[in-house]
Phi, psi and omega in degrees: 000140184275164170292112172284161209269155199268078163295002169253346177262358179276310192300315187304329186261305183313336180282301217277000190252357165312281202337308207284324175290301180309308174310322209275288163337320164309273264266336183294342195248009160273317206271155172237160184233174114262144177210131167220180202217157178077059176039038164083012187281338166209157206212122171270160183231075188245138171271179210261003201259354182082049158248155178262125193236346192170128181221133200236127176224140174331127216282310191311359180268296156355304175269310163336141190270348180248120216250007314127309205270296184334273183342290182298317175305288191329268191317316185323293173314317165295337191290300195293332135332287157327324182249347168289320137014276199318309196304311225286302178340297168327276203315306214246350158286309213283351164273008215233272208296320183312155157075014205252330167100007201271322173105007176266153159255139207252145195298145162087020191217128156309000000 
């Protein structure tokens, strides 16, 4: 009689590869990215969880009568945080999850 397929060692890899997306996640949601915009005149600080922790602008911005260009630098640079966030999340569940061939996709990744 043949070995029938082993739905407990499927369950077994499947628990442990939860476990592994979750540690990878903790540790990504520890991590920061930076992006800024206007040649570094403002600088986003986003963490891996996608929250914004620190956003740094230049003083000399500060003093400028056009309060419209500040505004815009400001979202670029978050904007642009954001998809680093985004990349970084991608790039390091997809070493985790690559190679399993399932084809899912996973919440919260572009």
């Amino acid at each position: 009689m043949s070995k029938g397929f082993d739905l407990g060692g499927l369950f077994r890899q499947a628990q442990q590869l939860q476990e592994k997306l979750a540690s990878v996640q903790q540790e990504i949601g520890a991590r920061t990215v930076e992006a800024s915009a206007g040649g570094g005149m403002v600088t986003a600080v986003v963490n891996g969880k996608l929250e914004l922790v620190q956003i740094r602008i230049e003083p000399s911005l500060l003093e400028a009568p056009d309060v419209e260009m500040l505004q815009d630098l400001i979202v670029a640079a978050v904007n642009e945080g954001i998809r680093a966030a985004q990349k970084l999340m991608a790039d390091e569940m997809g070493k985790v999850a690559g190679g399993l061939g399932l084809g899912i996709k996973l919440p919260g990744m572009p």
